[in-house]
Kinemage of the C-alpha trace (Angstrom):
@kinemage 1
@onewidth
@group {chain A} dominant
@subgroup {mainchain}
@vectorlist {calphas} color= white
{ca unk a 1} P 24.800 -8.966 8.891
{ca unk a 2} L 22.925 -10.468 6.451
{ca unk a 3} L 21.682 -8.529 3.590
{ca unk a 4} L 18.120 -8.743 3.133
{ca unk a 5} L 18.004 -8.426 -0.624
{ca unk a 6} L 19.711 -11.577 -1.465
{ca unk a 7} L 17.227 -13.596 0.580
{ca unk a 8} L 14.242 -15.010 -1.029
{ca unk a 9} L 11.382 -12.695 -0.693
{ca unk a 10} L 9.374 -14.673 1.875
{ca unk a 11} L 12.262 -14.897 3.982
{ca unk a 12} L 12.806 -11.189 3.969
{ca unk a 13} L 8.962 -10.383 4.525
{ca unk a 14} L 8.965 -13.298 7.518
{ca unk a 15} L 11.817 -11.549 8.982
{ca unk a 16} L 10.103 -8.235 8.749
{ca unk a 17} L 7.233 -9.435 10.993
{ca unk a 18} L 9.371 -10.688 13.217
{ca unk a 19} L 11.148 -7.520 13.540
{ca unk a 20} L 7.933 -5.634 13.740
{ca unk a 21} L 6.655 -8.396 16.331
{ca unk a 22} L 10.023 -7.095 18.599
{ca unk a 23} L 10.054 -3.292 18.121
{ca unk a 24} L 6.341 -2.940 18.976
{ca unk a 25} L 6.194 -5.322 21.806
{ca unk a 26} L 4.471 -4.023 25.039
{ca unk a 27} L 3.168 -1.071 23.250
{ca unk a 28} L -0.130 1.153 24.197
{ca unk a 29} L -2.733 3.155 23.367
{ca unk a 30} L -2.088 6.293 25.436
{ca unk a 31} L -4.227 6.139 29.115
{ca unk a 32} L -6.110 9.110 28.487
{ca unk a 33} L -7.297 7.563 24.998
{ca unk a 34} L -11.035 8.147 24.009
{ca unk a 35} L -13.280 7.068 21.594
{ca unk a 36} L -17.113 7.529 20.669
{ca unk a 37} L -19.357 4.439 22.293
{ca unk a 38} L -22.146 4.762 19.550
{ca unk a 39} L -20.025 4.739 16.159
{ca unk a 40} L -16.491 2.774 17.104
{ca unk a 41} L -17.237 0.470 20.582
{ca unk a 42} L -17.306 0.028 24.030
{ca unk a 43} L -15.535 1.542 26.548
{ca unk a 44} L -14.234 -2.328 27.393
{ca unk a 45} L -13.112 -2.399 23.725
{ca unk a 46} L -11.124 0.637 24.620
{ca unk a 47} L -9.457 -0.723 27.324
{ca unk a 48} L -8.086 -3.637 25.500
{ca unk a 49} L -6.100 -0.912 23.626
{ca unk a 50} L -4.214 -0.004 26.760
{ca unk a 51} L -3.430 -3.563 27.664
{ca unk a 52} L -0.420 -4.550 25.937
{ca unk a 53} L 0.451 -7.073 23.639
{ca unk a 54} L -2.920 -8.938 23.636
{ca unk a 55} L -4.924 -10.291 20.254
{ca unk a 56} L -7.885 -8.301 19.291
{ca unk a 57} L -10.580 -10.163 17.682
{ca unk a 58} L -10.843 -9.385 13.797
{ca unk a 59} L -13.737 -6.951 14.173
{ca unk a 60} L -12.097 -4.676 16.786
{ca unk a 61} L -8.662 -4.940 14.683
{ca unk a 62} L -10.733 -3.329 11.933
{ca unk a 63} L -12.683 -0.815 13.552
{ca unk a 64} L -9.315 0.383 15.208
{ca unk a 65} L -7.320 1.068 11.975
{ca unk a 66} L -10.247 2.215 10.415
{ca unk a 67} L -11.173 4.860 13.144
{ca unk a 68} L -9.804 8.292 11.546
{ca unk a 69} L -10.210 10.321 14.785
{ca unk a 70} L -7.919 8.758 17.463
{ca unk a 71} L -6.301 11.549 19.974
{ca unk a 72} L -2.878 9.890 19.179
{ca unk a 73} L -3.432 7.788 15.663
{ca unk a 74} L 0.087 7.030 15.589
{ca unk a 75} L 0.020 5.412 19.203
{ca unk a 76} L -3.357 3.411 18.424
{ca unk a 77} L -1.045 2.175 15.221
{ca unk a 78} L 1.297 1.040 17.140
{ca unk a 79} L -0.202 -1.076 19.765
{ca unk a 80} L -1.807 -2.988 17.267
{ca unk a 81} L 0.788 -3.457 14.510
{ca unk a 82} L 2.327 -6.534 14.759
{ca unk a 83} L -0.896 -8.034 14.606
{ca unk a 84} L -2.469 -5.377 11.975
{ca unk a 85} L 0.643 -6.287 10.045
{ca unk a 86} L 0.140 -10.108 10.026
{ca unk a 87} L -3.279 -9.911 8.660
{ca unk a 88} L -2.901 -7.680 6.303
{ca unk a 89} L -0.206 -10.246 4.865
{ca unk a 90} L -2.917 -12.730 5.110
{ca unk a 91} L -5.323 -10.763 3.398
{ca unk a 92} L -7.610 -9.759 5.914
{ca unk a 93} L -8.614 -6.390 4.563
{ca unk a 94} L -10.195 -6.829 0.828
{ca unk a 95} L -7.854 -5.394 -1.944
{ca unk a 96} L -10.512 -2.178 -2.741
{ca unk a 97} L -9.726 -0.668 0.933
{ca unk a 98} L -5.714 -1.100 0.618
{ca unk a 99} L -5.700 3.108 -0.437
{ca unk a 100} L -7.654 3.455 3.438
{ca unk a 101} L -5.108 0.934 4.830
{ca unk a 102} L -2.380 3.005 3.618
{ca unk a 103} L -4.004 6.269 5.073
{ca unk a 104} L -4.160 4.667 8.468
{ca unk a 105} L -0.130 4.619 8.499
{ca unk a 106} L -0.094 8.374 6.639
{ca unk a 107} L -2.336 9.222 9.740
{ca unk a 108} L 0.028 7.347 12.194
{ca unk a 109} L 2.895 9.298 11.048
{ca unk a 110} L 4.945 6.472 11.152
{ca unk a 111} L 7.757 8.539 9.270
{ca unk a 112} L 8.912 10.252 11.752
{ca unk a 113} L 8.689 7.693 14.761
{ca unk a 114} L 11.928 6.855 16.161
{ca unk a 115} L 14.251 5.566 14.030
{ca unk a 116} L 14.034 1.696 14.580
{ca unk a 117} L 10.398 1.947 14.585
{ca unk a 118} L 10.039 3.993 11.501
{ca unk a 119} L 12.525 1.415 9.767
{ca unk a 120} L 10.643 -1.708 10.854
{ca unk a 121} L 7.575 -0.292 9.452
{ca unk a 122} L 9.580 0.663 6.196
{ca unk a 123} L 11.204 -2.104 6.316
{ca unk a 124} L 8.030 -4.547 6.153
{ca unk a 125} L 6.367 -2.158 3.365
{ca unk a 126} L 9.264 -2.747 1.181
{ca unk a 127} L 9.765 -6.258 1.897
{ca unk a 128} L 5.847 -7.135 1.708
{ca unk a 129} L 5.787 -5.614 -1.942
{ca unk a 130} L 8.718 -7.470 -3.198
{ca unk a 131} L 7.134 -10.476 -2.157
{ca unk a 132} L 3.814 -9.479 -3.956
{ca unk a 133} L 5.728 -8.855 -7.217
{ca unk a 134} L 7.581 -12.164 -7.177
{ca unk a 135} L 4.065 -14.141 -5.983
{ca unk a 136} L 1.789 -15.530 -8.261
{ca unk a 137} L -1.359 -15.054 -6.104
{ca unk a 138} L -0.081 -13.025 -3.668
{ca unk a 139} L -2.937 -12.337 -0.862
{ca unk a 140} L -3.686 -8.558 -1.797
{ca unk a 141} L -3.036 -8.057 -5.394
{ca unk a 142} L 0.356 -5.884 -6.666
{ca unk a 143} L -1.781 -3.034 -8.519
{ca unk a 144} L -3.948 -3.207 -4.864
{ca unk a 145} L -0.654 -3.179 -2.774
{ca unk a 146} L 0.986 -0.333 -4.625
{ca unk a 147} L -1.853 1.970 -3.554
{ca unk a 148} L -1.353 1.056 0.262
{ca unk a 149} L 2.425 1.613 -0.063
{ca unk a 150} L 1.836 4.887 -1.999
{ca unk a 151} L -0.567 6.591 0.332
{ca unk a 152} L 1.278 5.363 3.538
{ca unk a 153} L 4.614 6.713 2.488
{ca unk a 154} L 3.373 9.704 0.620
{ca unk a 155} L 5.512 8.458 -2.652
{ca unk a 156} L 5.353 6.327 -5.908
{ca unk a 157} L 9.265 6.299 -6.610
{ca unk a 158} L 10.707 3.588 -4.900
{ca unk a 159} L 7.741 1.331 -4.947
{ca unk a 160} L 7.500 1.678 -9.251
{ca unk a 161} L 11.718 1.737 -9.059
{ca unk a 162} L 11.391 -1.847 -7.471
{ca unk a 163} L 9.106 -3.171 -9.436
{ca unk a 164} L 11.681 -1.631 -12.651
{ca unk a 165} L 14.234 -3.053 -11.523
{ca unk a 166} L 13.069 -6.910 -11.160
{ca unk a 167} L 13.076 -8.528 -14.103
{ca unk a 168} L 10.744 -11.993 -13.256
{ca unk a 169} L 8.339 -13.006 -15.640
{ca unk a 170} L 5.824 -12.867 -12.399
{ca unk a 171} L 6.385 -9.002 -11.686
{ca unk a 172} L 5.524 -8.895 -15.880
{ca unk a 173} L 2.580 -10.570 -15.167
{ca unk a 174} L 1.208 -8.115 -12.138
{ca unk a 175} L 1.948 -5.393 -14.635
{ca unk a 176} L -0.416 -6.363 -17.169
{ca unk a 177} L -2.961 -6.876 -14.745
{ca unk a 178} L -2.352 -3.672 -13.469
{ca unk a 179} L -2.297 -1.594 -16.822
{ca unk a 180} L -5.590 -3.592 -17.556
{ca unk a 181} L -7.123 -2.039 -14.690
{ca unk a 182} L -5.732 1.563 -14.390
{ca unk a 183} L -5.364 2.436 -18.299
{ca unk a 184} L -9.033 3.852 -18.177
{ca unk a 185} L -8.623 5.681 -15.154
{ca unk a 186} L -5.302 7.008 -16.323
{ca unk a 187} L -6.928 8.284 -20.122
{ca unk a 188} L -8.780 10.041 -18.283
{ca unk a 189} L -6.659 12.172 -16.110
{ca unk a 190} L -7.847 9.776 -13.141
{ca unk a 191} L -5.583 7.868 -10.288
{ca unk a 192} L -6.763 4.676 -10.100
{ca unk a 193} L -7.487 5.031 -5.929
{ca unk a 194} L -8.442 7.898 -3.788
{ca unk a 195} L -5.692 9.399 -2.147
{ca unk a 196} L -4.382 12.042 0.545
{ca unk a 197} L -1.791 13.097 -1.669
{ca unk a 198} L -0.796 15.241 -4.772
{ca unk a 199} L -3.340 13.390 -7.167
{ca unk a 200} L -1.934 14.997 -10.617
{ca unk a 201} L 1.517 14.650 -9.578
{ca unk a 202} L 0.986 10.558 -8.881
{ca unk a 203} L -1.054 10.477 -11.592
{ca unk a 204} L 1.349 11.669 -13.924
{ca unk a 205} L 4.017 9.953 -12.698
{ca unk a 206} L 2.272 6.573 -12.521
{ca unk a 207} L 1.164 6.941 -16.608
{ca unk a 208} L 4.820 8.308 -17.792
{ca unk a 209} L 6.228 5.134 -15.857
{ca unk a 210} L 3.600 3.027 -17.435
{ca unk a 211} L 3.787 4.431 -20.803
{ca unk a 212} L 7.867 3.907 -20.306
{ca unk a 213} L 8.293 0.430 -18.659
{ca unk a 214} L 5.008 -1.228 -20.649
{ca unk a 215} L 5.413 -1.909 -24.295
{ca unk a 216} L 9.287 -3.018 -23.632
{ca unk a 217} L 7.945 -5.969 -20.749
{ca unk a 218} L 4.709 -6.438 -22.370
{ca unk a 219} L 5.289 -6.633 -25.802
{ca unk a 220} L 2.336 -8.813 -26.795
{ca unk a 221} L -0.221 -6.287 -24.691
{ca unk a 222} L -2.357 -3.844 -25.883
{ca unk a 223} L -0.634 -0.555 -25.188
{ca unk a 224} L -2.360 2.519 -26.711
{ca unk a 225} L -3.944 3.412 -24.041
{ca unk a 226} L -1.417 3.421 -21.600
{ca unk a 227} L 1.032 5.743 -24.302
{ca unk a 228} L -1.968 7.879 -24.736
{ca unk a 229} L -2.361 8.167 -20.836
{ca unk a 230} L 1.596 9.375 -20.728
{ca unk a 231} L 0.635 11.960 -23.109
{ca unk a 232} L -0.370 15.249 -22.188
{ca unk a 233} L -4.007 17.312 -23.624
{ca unk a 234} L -4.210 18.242 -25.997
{ca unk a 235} L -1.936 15.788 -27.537
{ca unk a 236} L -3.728 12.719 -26.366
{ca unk a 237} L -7.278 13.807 -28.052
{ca unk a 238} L -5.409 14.944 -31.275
{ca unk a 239} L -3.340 10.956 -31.512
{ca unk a 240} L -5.052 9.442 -34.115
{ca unk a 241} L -5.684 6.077 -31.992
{ca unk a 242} L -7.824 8.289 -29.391
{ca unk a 243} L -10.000 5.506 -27.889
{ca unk a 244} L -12.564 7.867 -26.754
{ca unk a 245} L -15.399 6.599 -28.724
{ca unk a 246} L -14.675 3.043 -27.735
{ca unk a 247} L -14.537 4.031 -24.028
């Protein structure tokens, strides 16, 4: 078997849609599957959920993953996510809903599908964020594609061990764009993106792996805010390079 690390990260990501193409092939919407006329679509729209394996057009795609009210969410998911999974790749959703992207999976419950479903999906989550890390204009930006792999899986760890663990001047590169954008949010107690989860425990753990991983790869960036972040109250406000003022 061929072991999907040492293959180059597009490779491994094409494989994973593949894979995802396979195990969700022929999948429904469940018969007795309902859904309001006035605020989602038409009762044909519906139907075309319970047909299987045909293309929705971009709008219905949308309104489907979107939808937070589906009798069976994680059936819904699955009839449309080899396609879903394709455009998200492409960059079909904009990078600002990637947190609601990854709540459509939480919803789904994709963890505790059968096993060969639930590792596809895992599978392509992992091997779509390695790509991002190693591409230097990936589709949906790292910092963007972190949130969508956080809230679907309910869990920073793996995603910030990844990124850790490559060292490629690229992956340094979505960092600092990354602590550019979150160091604000982080100073002040903030997660950068809305989330179903424990919001002080990712928060915390996202600035203490920031504050650990940035001044040794980004040498040459600005880094007080991001140590302050990792800091906790009232020891941040005391630090005598408390941006406050400048905020």
């Amino acid at each position: 078997m061929t072991n999907l690390d040492d293959t180059p990260t597009q490779a491994r990501l094409d494989r994973a849609l593949d894979d995802l193409a396979v195990t969700f092939h022929g999948m429904t919407a469940r018969a007795d599957e309902t859904q309001c006329v006035c605020h989602w679509g038409s009762a044909d729209e519906l139907a075309l959920l319970k047909v299987p394996s045909l293309e929705l057009d971009p709008d219905l795609l949308r309104r489907t993953w979107r939808a937070p009210d589906w009798g069976d969410h994680g059936a819904v998911l699955r009839r449309v996510l080899p396609q879903f999974a394709r455009a998200l790749v492409g960059g079909a959703a904009p990078a600002y809903s990637m947190a609601d992207v990854g709540q459509s999976f939480a919803r789904g419950g994709w963890q505790q599908w059968p096993v060969l479903q639930r590792e596809s999906v895992r599978e392509f989550l992992h091997a779509w964020w390695s790509h991002s890390l190693t591409s230097p204009a990936p589709a949906i930006p790292a910092h963007a594609l972190l949130a969508l792999c956080t809230e679907a899986s309910a869990t920073l760890t793996p995603w910030l061990t990844a990124w850790a663990a490559l060292d490629h001047p690229t992956a340094d590169q979505h960092l600092a764009e990354a602590a550019a954008l979150w160091a604000r949010d982080l100073l002040y107690d903030d997660l950068p993106w809305s989330t179903w989860h424990d919001e002080n425990a990712l928060r915390t753990e996202l600035a203490t792996w920031l504050g650990r991983h940035t001044p040794t790869r980004l040498p040459t960036h600005d880094v007080d805010r991001i140590r302050l972040a990792a800091l906790p109250t009232p020891a941040r406000w005391e630090d005598p390079h408390w941006p406050a003022q400048r905020c």
